[in-house]
matplotlib code that plots the C-alpha trace (Angstrom):
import matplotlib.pyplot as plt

x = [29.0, 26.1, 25.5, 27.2, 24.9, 25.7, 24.1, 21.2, 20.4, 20.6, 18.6, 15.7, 15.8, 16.0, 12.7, 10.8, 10.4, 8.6, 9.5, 11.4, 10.1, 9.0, 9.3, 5.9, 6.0, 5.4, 1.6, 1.0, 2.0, 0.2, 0.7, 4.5, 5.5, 4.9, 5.7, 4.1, 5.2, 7.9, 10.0, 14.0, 13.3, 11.2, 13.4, 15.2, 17.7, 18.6, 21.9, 20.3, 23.5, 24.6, 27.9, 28.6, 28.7, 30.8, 27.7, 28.6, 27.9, 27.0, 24.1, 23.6, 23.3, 20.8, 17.1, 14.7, 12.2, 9.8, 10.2, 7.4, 8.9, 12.4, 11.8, 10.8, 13.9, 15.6, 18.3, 16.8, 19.1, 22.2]
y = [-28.3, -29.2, -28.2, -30.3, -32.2, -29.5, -26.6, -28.6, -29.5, -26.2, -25.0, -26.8, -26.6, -22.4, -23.2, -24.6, -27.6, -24.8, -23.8, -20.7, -18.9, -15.8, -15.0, -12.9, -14.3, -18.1, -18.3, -21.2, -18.2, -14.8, -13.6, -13.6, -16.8, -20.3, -21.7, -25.4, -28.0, -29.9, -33.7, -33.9, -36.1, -33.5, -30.6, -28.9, -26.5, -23.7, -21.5, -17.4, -16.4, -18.8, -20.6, -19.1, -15.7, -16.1, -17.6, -19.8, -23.1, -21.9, -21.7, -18.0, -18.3, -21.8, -21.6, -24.4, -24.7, -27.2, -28.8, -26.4, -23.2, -24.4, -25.6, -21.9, -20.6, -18.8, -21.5, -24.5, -27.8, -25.8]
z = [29.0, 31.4, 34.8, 37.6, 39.4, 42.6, 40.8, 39.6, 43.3, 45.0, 41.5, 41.9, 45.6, 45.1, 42.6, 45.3, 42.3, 40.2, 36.7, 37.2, 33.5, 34.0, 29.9, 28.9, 25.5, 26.3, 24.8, 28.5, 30.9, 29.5, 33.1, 32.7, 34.6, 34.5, 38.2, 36.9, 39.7, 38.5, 39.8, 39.8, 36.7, 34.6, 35.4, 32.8, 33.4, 30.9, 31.0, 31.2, 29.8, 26.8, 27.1, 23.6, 25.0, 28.2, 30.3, 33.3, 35.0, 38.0, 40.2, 39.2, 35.8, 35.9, 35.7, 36.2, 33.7, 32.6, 28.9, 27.2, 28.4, 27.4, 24.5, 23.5, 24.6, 21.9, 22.3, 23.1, 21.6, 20.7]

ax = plt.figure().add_subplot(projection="3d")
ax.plot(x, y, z, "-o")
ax.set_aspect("equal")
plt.show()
């Protein structure tokens, strides 16, 4: 299931409209985070904790990211 529209408002509001990555091994971010400027429409947001594995909708387990970073998420389209 996605994210209600709710979460993904007070998500990219808590972002500041930056991705949120902060994963060291994403080859654009050596540095250990991203923070590129993002819009409502190029936003992705990624479940930290799968759904798989017990992980919520909620605001506290949503991360904003922008498509490159998610994309390299370990589980990115499933």
């Amino acid at each position: 299931m996605a994210f209600p529209e709710v979460v993904k408002t007070q998500a990219f509001a808590r972002s500041g409209g930056r991705c949120e990555c902060k994963r060291q091994a994403h080859p654009d971010h050596p540095s250990g985070a991203c923070a590129k400027l993002l819009s409502r429409l190029t936003a992705e947001y990624h479940h930290i904790t799968a759904q798989s594995v017990g992980g919520s909708d909620g605001l506290s387990n949503c991360e904003v990211l922008c498509h490159p970073c998610h994309a390299l998420t370990p589980s990115y389209g499933r």
